[in-house]
Every structure is written in structure tokens, then in C-alpha cells.
LUMLUM-652278 format. One line per field, with one value per residue: residue number from 0; chain; z, y, x of N, C-alpha, C in turn; residue in three letters. Coordinates in steps of 0.05 Angstrom, whole numbers, plus 5000, padded with zeros to 4 digits. Example, Ala and Ser with C-alpha at 12.3 -4.5 7.8 and 13.67 -1.06 7.14 Angstrom:
2
seq: 0_1
mol: A_A
nc3: 5156_5142
nc2: 4886_4955
nc1: 5264_5257
cac3: 5156_5143
cac2: 4910_4979
cac1: 5246_5273
cc3: 5156_5157
cc2: 4934_5001
cc1: 5264_5258
type: ala_ser
***
This chain:
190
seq: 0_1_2_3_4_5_6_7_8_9_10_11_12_13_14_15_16_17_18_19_20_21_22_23_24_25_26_27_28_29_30_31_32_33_34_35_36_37_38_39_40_41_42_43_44_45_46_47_48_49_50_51_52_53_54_55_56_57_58_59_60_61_62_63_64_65_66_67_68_69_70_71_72_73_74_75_76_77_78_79_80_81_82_83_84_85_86_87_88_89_90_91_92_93_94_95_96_97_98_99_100_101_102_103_104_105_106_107_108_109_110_111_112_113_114_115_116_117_118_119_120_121_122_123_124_125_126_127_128_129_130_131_132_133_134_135_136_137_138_139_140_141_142_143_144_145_146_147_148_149_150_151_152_153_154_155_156_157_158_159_160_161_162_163_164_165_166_167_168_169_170_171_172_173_174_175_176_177_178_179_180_181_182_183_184_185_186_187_188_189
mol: A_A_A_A_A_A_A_A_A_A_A_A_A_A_A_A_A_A_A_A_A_A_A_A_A_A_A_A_A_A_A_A_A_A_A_A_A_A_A_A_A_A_A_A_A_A_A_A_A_A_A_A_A_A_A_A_A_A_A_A_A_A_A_A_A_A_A_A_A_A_A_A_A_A_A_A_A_A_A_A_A_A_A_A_A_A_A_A_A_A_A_A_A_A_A_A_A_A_A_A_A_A_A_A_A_A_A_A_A_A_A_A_A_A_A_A_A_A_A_A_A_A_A_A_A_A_A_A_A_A_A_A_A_A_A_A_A_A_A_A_A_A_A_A_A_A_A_A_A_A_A_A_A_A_A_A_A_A_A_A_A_A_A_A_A_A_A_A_A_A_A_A_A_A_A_A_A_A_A_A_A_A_A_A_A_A_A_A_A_A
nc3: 2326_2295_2256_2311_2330_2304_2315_2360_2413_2468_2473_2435_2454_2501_2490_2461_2509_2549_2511_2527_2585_2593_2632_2676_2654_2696_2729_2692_2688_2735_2742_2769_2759_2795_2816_2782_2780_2765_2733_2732_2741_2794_2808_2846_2843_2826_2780_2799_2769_2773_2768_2792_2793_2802_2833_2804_2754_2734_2718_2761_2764_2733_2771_2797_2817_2860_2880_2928_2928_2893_2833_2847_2888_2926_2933_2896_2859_2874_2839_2816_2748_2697_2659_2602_2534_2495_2521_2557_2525_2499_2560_2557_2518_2535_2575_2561_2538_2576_2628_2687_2715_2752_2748_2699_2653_2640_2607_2599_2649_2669_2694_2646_2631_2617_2578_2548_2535_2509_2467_2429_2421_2394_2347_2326_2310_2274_2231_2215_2197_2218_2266_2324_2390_2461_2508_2549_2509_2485_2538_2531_2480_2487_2526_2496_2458_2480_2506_2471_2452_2481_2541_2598_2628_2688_2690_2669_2690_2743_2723_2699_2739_2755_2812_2796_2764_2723_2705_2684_2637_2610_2585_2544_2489_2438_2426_2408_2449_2419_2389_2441_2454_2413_2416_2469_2460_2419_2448_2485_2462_2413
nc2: 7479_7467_7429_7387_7373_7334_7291_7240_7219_7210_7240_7290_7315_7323_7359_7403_7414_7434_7489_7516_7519_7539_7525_7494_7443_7402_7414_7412_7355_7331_7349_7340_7298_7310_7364_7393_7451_7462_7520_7526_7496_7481_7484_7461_7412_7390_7343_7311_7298_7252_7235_7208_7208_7164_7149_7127_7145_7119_7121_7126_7092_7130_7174_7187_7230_7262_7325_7378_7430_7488_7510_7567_7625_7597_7630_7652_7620_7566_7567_7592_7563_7590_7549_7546_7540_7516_7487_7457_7420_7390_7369_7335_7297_7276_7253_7210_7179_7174_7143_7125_7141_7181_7217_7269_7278_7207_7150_7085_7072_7108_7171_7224_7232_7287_7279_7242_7278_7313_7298_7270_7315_7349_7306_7329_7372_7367_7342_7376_7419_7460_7494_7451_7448_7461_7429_7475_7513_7528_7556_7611_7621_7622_7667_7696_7715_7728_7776_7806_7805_7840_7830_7851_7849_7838_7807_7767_7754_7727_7679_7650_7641_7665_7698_7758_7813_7824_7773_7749_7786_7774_7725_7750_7743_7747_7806_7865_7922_7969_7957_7947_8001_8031_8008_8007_8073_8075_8056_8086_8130_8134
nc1: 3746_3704_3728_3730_3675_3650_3668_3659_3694_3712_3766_3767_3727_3751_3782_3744_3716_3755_3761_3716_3715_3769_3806_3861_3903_3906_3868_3826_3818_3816_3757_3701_3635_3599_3613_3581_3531_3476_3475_3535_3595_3642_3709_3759_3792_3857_3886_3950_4004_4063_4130_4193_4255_4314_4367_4402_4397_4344_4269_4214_4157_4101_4055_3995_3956_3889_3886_3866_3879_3894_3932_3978_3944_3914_3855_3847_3851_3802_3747_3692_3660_3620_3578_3573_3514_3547_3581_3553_3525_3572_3584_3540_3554_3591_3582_3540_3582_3605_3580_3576_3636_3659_3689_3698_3728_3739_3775_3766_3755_3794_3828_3840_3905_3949_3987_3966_3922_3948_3976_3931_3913_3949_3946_3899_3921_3950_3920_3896_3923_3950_3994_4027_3987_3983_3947_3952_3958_3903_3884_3911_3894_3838_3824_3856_3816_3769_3787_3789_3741_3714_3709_3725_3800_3798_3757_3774_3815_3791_3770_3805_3844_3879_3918_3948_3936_3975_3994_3950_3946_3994_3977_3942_3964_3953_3938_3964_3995_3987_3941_3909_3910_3884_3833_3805_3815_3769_3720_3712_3713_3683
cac3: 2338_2274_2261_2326_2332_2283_2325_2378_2424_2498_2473_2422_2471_2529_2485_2459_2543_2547_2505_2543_2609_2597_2654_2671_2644_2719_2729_2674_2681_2758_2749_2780_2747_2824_2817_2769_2801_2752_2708_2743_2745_2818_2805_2869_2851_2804_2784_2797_2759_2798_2763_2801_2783_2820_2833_2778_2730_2720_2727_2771_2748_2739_2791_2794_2854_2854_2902_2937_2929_2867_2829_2850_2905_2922_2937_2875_2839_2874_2825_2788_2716_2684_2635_2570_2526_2476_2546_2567_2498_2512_2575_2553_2488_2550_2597_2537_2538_2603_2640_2710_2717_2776_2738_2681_2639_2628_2588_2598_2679_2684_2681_2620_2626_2598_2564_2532_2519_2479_2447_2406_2409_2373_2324_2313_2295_2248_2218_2204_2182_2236_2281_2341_2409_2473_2525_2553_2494_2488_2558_2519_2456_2486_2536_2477_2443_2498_2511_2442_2447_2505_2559_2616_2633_2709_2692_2654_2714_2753_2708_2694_2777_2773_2830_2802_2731_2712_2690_2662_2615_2609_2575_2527_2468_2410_2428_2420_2463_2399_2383_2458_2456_2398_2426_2488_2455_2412_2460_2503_2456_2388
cac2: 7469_7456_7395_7365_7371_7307_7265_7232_7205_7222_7256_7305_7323_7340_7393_7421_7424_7458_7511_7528_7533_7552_7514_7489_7413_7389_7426_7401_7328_7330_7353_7317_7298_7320_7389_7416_7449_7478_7531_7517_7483_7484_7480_7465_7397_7383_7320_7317_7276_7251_7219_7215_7205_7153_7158_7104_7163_7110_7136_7106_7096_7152_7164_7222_7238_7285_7344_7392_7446_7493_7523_7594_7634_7591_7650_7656_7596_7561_7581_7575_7569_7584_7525_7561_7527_7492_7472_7438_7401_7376_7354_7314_7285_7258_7236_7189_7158_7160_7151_7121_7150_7193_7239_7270_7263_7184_7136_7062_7072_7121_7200_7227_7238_7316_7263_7226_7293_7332_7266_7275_7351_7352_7292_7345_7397_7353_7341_7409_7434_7478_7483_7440_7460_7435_7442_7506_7546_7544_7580_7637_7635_7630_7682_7731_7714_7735_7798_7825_7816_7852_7816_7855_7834_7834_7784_7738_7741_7711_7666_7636_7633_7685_7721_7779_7819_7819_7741_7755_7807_7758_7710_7754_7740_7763_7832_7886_7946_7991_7947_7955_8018_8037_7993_8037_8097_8075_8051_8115_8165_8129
cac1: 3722_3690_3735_3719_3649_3638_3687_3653_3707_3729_3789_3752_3696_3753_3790_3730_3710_3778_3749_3696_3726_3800_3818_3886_3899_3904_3840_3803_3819_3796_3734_3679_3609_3587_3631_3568_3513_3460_3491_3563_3618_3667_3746_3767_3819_3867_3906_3973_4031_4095_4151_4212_4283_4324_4400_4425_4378_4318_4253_4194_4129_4088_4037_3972_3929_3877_3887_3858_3892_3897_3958_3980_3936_3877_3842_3834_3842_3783_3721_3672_3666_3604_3569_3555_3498_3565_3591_3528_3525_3598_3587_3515_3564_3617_3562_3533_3608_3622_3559_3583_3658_3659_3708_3686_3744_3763_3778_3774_3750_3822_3825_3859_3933_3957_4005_3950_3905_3959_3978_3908_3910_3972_3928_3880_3923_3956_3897_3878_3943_3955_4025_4019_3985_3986_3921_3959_3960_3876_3877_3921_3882_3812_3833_3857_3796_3753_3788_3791_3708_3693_3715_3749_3822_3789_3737_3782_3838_3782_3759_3826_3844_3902_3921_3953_3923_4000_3996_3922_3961_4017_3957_3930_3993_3949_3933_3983_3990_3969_3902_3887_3893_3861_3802_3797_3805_3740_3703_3717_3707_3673
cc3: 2317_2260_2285_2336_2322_2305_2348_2405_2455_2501_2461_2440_2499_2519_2471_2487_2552_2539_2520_2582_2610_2632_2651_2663_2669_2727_2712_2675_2704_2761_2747_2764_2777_2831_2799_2788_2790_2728_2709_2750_2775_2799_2820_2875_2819_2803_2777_2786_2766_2783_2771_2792_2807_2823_2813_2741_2711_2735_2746_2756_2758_2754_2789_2824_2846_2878_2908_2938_2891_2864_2830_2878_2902_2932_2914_2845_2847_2862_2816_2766_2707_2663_2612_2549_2511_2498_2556_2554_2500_2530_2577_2529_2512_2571_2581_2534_2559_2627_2668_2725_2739_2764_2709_2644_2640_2603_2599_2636_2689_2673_2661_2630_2613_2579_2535_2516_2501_2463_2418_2405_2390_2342_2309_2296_2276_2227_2203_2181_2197_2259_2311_2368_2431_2492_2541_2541_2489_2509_2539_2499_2464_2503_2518_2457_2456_2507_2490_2432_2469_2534_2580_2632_2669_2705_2685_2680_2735_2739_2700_2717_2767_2794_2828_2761_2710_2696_2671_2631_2599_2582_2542_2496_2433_2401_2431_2427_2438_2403_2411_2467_2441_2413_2443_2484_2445_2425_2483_2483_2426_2370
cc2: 7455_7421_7376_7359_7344_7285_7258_7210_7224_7247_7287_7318_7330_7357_7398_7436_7448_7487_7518_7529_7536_7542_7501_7465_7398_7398_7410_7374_7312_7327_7330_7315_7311_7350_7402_7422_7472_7484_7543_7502_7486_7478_7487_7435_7396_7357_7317_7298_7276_7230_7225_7196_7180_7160_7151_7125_7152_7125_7117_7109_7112_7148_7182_7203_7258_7307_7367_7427_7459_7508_7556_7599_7618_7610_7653_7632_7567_7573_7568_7581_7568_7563_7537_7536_7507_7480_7443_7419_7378_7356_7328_7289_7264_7241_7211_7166_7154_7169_7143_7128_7168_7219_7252_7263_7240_7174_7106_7064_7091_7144_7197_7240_7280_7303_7259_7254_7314_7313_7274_7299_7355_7335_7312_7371_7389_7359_7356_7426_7442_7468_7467_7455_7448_7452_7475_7533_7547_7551_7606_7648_7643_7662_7714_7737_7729_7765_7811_7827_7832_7852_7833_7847_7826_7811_7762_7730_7725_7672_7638_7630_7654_7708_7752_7783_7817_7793_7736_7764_7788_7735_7718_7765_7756_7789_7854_7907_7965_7981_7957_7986_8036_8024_8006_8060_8101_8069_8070_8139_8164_8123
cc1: 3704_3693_3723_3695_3641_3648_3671_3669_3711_3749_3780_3738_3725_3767_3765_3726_3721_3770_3736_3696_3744_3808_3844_3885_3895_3879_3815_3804_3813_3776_3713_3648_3593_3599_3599_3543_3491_3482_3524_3576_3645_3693_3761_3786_3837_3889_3930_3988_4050_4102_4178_4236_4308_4350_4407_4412_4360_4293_4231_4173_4122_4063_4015_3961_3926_3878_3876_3861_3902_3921_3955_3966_3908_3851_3824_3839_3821_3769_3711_3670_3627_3597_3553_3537_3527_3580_3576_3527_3542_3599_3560_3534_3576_3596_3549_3553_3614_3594_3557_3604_3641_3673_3693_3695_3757_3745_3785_3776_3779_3819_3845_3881_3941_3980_3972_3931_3925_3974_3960_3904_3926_3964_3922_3888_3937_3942_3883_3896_3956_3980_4010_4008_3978_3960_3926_3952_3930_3875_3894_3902_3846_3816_3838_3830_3769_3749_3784_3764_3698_3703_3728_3770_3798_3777_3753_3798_3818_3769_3790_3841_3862_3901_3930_3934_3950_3996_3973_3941_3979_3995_3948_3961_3979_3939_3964_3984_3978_3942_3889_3880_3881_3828_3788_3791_3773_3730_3702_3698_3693_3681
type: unk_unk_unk_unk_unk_unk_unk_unk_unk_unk_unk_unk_unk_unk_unk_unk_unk_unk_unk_unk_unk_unk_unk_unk_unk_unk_unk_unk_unk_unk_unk_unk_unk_unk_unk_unk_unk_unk_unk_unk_unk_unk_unk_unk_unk_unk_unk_unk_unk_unk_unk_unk_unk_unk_unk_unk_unk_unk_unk_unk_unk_unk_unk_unk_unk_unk_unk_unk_unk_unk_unk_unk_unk_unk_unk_unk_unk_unk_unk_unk_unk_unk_unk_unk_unk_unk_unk_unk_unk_unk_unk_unk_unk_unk_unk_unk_unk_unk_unk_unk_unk_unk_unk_unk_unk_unk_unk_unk_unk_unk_unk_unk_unk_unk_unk_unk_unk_unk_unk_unk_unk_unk_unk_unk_unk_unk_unk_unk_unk_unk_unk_unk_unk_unk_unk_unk_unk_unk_unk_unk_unk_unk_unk_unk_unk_unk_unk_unk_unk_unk_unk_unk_unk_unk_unk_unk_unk_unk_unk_unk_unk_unk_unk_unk_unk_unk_unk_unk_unk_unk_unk_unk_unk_unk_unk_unk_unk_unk_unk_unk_unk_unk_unk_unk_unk_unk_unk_unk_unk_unk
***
């Protein structure tokens, strides 16, 4: 985050975003400047990518539409995402660049691609040093980052739409059954 703070581009400013709502890439590249509403954010479309395969095994052009409909149980992957104050910032940095778009993520009057945004995620991690990562793995890492402060798996499985706490669990990759339960034990018993 530190790297991209300086960068003032579209691309920079929608994985930092990423950060701060661990939303899915079709999720985050939906969202509406009319989806916020105070000190929340809706995530209720996401935009879908369709490239299909012909017989002779050429491809067609790729296509998106934004849909209605979220991945998994929309029960619980309709939500809302809180707008934390480095959220808010974010989304004043992208409104400065993109101050008529309808969407909140484009570029050049067109949403951003999950092509095009781990294109420059993978830049960034260049850049840094660090092995490559694609908009996926910050839902894992903010996710383990979240739980390993406090966070209860419960809150995150909402927070992240899953339907069951199994795939929550499934999420959190940098915690190992010892740490959590040392962590419990202290926080149980001191």
C-alpha cells in the first residue's frame, strides 16, 4: 500500500480499493458511484466476462455485462461493505479521475477488465520485489490479516459474501491451526 499511495492512476487507486473491501474482482469492477450511500458501499452486481470457443477452436471476442446476480448464495453475497476513512480517500483520489463514469472503476469511458487490473497488479509487484498476485489473493491476505487482529471468522464470512464459514476458513491461508489456537487460548484465559 505504501508503494501505491504516490501513484495516482485508475489502476493504483482500484487495487488499493480492493484492499479495503476484499471484494471479488467482478464485484469490485461493477460497483456503481450510485451503489454508495453515506458510510456504505452496496454489492449487489458484478461484471461478467464471456469468451467462447468456436468449433474450428477460434475464440470470439470477449464480451462483459454487468449482472445482477452475485457468485455463490445471494443470500449472502448481496452486502454491504463498510467505507473505512483509507476507503473514502480512495474513492475521492478515483472520483478526481473519473468524475462522470457511472461505474466507479474505468478507464478511458470502459470498466476495468480483471485482465487489465492484474496486468498492473502483477506491475506492482514487480516493482516491489515481491512474487506475483492476482486481485484474488488480496481477498485471502486481507482476510488473514483481519482475522489474526481480532476479527471474527463470522464477521469476515459476511463481509466476504460466503455462504458457508467452511470457505471463510478456507480464506484465512496464513493462520495455522496452532497460532489459532494459541490465540483463543489467550484470549480465553490470558
Amino acid at each position: 500500500m505504501d508503494y501505491l499511495e504516490p501513484i495516482n492512476d485508475i489502476f493504483s487507486l482500484a487495487v488499493q480499493l480492493d484492499f479495503y473491501l476484499i471484494c471479488r474482482s467482478a464485484e469490485l469492477r461493477a460497483l456503481r458511484w450510485a451503489d454508495i450511500e453515506g458510510d456504505i458501499i452496496r454489492i449487489q452486481t458484478q461484471l461478467l466476462d464471456n469468451q467462447t470457443m468456436n468449433d474450428d477452436l477460434t475464440f470470439n471476442p470477449r464480451t462483459y455485462e454487468n449482472v445482477t446476480h452475485i457468485k455463490g448464495n445471494t443470500d449472502y453475497g448481496y452486502r454491504y461493505m463498510p467505507l473505512t476513512d483509507g476507503a473514502k480517500q480512495v474513492l475521492k483520489r478515483i472520483k478526481a479521475i473519473n468524475p462522470d463514469g457511472e461505474f466507479i472503476l474505468m478507464n478511458e469511458r470502459n470498466q476495468l477488465t480483471t485482465i487489465t487490473f492484474n496486468r498492473h497488479l502483477k506491475a506492482y509487484c514487480d516493482s516491489v520485489g515481491i512474487e506475483p498476485r492476482t486481485s484474488h489473493k488480496i481477498r485471502f491476505t486481507v482476510a488473514s490479516l483481519l482475522y489474526k487482529n481480532g476479527v471474527p471468522a463470522t464477521t469476515l464470512q459476511r463481509l466476504l459474501g460466503h455462504s458457508t464459514l467452511a470457505m471463510t476458513l478456507h480464506y484465512l491461508r496464513v493462520i495455522t491451526p496452532e497460532e489459532d489456537t494459541v490465540n483463543a487460548m489467550k484470549a480465553v484465559l490470558g
